[in-house]
C-alpha positions as CSV (number, residue, x, y, z in Angstrom):
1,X,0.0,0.0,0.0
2,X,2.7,2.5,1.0
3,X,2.0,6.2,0.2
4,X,-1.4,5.4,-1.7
5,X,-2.9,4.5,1.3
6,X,-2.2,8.2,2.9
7,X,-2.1,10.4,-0.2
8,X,-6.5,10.4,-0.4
9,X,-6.4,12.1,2.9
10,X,-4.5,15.4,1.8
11,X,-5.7,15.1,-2.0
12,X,-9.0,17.3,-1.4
13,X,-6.4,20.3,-1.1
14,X,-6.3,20.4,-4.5
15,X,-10.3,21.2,-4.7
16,X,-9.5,24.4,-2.7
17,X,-8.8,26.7,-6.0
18,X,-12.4,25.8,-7.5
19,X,-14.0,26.2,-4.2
20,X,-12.8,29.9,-4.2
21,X,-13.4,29.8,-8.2
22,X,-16.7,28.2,-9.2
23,X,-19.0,30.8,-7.6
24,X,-17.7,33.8,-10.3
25,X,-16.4,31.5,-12.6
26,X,-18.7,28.8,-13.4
27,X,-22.2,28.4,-14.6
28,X,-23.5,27.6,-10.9
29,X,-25.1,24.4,-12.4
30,X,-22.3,23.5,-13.7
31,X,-20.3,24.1,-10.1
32,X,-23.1,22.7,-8.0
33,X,-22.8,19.6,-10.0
34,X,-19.1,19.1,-10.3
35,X,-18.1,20.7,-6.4
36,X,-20.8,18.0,-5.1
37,X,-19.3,15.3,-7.3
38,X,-15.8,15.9,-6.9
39,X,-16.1,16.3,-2.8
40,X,-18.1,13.1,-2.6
41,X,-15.4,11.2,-4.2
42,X,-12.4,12.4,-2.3
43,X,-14.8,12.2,1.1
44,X,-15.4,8.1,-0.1
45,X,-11.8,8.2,-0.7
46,X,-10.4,9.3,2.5
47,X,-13.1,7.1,4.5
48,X,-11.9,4.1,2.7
49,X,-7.8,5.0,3.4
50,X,-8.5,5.0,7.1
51,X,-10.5,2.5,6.9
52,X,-7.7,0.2,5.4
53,X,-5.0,2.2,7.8
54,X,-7.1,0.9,10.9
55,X,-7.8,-2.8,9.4
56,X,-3.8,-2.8,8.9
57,X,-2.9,-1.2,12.1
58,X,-5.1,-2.9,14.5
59,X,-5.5,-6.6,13.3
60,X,-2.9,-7.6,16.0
61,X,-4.8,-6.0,18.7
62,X,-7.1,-8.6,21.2
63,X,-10.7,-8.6,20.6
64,X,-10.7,-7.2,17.0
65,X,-13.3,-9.0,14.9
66,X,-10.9,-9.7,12.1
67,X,-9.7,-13.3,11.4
68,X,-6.3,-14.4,13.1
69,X,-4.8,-14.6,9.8
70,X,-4.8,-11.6,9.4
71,X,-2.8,-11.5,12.2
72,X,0.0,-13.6,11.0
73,X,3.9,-12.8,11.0
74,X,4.2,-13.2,7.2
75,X,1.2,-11.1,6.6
76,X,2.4,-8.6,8.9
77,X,5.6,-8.3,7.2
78,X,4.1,-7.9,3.5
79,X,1.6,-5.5,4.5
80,X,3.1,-1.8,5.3
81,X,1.7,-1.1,9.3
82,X,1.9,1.0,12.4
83,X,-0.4,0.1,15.4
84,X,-0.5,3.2,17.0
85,X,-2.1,5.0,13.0
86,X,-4.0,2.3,13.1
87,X,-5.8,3.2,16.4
88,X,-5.7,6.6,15.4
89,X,-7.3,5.8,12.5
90,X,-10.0,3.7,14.6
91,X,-11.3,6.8,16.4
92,X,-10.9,9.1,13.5
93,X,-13.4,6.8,11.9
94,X,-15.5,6.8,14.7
95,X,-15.8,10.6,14.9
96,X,-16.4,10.6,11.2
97,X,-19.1,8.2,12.0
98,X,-21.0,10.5,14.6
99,X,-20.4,13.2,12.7
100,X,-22.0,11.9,10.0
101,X,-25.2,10.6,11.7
102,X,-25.6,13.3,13.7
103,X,-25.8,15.7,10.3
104,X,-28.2,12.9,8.7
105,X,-30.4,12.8,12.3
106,X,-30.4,16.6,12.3
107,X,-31.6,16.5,8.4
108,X,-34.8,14.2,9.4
109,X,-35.9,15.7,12.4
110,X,-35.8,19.2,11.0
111,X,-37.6,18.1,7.3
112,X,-40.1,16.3,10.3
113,X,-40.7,19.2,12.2
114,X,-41.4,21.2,9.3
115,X,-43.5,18.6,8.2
116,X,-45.8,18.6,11.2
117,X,-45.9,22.6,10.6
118,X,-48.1,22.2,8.5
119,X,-50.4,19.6,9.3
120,X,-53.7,20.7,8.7
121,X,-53.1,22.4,5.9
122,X,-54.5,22.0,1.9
123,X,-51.8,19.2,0.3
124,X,-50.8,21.6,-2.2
125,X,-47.6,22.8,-3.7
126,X,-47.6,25.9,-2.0
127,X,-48.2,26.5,1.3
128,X,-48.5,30.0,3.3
129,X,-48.3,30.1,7.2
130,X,-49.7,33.0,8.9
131,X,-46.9,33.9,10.9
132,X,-45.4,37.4,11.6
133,X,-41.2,36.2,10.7
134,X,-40.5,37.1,7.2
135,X,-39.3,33.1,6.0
136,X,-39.5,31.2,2.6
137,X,-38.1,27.6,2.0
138,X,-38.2,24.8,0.2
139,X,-39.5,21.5,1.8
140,X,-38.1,18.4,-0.2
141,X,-40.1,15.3,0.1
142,X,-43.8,15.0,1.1
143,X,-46.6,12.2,0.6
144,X,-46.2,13.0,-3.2
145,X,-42.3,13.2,-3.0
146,X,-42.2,16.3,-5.1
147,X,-41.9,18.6,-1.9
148,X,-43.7,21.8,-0.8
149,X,-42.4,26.0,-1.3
150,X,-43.3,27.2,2.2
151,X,-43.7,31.1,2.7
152,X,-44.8,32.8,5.9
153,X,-47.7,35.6,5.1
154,X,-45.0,38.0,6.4
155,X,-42.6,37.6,3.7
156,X,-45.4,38.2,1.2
157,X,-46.5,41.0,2.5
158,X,-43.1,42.6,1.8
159,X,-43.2,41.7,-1.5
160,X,-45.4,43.5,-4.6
161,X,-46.5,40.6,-6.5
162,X,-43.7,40.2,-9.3
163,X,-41.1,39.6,-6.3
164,X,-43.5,37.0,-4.9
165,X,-43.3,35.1,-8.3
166,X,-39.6,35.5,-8.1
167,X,-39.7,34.4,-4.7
168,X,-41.9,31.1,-5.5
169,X,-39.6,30.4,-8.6
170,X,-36.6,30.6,-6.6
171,X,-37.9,28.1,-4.0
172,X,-39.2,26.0,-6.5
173,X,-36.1,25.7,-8.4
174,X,-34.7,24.3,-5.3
175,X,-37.5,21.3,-5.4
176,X,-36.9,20.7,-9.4
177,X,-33.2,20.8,-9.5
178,X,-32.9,18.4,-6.3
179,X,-30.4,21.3,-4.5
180,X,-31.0,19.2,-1.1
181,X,-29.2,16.4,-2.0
182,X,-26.3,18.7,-3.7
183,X,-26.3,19.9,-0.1
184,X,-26.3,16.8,1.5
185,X,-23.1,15.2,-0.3
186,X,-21.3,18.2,0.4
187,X,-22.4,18.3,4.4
188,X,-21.6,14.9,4.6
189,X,-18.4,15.2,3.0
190,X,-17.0,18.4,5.1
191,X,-17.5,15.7,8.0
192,X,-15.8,13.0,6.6
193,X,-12.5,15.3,5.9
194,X,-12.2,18.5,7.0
195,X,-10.3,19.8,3.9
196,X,-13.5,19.4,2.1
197,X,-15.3,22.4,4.2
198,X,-14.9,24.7,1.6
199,X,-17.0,22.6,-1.2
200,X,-19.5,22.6,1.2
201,X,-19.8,26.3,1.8
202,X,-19.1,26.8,-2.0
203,X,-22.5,24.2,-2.8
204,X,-24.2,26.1,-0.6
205,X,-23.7,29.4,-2.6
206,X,-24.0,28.1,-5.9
207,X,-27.0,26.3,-5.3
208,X,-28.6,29.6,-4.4
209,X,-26.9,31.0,-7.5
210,X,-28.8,27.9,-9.6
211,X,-32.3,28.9,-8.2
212,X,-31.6,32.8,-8.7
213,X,-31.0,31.8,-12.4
214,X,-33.6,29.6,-12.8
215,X,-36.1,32.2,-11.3
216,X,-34.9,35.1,-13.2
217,X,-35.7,32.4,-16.5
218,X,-38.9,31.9,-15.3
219,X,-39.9,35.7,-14.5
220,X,-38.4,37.0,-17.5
221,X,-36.8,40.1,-15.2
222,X,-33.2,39.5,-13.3
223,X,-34.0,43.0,-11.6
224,X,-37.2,41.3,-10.1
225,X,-34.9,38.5,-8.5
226,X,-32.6,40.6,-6.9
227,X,-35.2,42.6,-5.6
228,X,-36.4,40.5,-4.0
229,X,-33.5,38.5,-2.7
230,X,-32.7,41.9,-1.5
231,X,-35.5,42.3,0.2
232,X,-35.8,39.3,1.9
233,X,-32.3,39.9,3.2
234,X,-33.0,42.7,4.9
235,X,-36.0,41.5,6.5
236,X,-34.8,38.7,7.6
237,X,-32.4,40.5,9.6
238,X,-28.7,39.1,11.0
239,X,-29.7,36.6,12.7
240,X,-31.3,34.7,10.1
241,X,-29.8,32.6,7.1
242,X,-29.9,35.1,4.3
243,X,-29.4,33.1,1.3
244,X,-32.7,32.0,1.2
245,X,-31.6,27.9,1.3
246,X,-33.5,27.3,4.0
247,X,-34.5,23.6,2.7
248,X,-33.1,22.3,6.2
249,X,-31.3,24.6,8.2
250,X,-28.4,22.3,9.1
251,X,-26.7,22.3,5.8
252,X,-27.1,26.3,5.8
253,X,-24.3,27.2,7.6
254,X,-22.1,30.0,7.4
255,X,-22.0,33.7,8.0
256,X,-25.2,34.7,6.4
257,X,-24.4,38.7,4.9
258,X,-21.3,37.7,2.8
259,X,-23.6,35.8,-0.4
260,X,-26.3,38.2,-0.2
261,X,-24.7,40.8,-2.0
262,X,-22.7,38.3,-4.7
263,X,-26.1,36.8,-5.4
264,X,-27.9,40.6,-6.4
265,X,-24.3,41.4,-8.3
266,X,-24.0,38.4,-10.2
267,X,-28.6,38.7,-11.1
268,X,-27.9,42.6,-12.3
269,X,-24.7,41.8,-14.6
270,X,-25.7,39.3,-18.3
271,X,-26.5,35.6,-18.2
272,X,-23.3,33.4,-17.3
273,X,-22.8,31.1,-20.1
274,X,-24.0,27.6,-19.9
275,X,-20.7,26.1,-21.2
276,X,-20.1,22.6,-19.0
277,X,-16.3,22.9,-19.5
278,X,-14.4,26.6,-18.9
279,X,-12.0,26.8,-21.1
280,X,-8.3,25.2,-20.1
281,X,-6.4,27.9,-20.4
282,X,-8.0,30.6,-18.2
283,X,-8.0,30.4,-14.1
284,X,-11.2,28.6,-13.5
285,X,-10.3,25.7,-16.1
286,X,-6.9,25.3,-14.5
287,X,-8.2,24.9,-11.1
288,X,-11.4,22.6,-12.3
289,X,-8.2,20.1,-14.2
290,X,-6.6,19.9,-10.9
291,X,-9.1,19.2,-8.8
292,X,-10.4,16.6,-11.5
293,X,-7.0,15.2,-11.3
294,X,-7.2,15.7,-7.4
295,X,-10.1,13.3,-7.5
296,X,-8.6,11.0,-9.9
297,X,-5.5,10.4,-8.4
298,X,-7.4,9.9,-4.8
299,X,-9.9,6.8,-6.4
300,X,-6.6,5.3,-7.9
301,X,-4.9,5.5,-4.7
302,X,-7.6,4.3,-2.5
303,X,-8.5,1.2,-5.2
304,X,-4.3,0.4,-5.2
305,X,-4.4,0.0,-1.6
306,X,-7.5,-1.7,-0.7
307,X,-6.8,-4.2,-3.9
308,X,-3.5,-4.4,-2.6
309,X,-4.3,-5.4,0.6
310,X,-7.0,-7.3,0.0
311,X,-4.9,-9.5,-2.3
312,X,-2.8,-10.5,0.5
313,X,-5.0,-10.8,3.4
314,X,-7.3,-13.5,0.9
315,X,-4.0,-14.8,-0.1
316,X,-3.4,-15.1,4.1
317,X,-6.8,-16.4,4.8
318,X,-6.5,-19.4,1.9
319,X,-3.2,-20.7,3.2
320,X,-4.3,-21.6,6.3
């Protein structure tokens, strides 16, 4: 296994550059897609590298549930090892564990709780609650599974009526284009490696950027859109989430003023082209190669070590 085995767990600093990149650079489909895709890849990566540093590590210890052949001399000797990574590695996995589930528990009990909101209420797309906050979100699932917009009579109220429509576009684009699960992958992959923390605050933005663009499509008017998002900023006040995500609170983190203003910028300059691939050459197509490559080399080093050590410890295991 040798270095292979340790190189997937500092490969997601090469996805750094396009995390700073893909907001102002990319088409944020395009970056939603390929931040979420490349961050769930070097976040299985990693897993599976301490995963095979703590079966290597720790197969000598008592009471592990591996088999004792595992355990031999001869193995020992082929297989690259150091007990004390390997325990290491055995509560890094565990943290990365709980971590994990405790993001995944959070997820259910907040998409339940707004679930039981609104019991009582008409099954239709759209849902208002009288309530005196200024909120809007997008509530994934449902008995239909196409999910809910939910908007609090407040937030209307602030709104003339072509700001509503942006506002229901942009919450619905959340629904179409799926943006929860974007959000998931990257949540759960800032847990599983720590590196990856600026995908997930990068997904965040661009998914908001997605549903901006797909609302000012569907208005006709950017101007409308960042009225609006405007608007609802400032009524929401600091201490809410200003970019609007709000599908489930606990993948919105992060300071909440900062996107706000990118978001109106970005609606009141042209369309951003819809090109999947920026071109090689500029800065954005450099640092979108290398973190491809980033990713690439991290699933050939994870499958090298885990077919690596597989081979022997089956080898191992049939001898005996």
């Amino acid at each position: 296994m040798g270095v292979f085995v340790v190189l997937p767990l500092v490969l997601p600093l090469t996805a750094w550059p396009i995390a700073r990149l893909a907001g102002p650079r990319l088409h944020p489909r395009t970056a939603t897609r390929v931040l979420s895709l490349v961050g769930g890849v070097l976040a299985v990566c990693s897993t599976l590298c301490l995963l095979l540093l703590m079966v290597a590590g720790t197969a000598q210890l008592p009471g592990n549930p591996l088999p004792d052949a595992w355990a031999d001399p001869e193995v020992r000797a082929v297989v690259p090892y150091d007990e004390a990574v390997g325990q290491a590695a055995l509560l890094v996995l565990a943290a990365v564990a709980l971590a994990c589930g405790h993001l995944l528990w959070r997820h259910g009990r907040v998409r339940a709780g707004a679930a039981r909101a609104l019991t009582g209420l008409p099954p239709s797309r759209r849902a208002v609650l009288p309530d005196e906050r200024p909120y809007a979100y997008a509530l994934p699932g449902g008995p239909r599974g196409r999910g809910r917009v939910v908007v609090s009579s407040a937030m209307l109220d602030l709104l003339d009526a072509r700001e509503r429509e942006a506002l229901i576009a942009h919450e619905e684009a959340h629904l179409t284009g799926r943006h929860h699960r974007f959000l998931l992958v990257a949540g759960l992959a800032a847990r599983a490696n720590p590196f990856l923390r600026p995908l997930r605050s990068a997904v965040a933005f661009t998914a908001e950027r997605w549903a901006d663009e797909d609302a000012a499509r569907a208005v006709g008017d950017r101007r409308v859109v960042a009225r609006a998002i405007g608007k609802a900023a400032l009524a929401s006040g600091p201490g809410h989430d200003l970019r609007g995500v709000p599908p489930l609170p606990a993948f919105a983190a992060g300071p909440a003023p900062g996107p706000v203003p990118r978001r109106v910028a970005a609606l009141l300059r042209p369309v951003p082209p819809a090109r999947a691939w920026p071109p090689a050459g500029t800065a954005a197509g450099l640092a979108l190669w290398t973190a491809t490559a980033g990713a690439a080399a991290s699933a050939l080093s994870s499958a090298n070590a885990t077919l690596v050590l597989v081979t022997v410890l089956r080898g191992a295991t049939s001898a005996l």
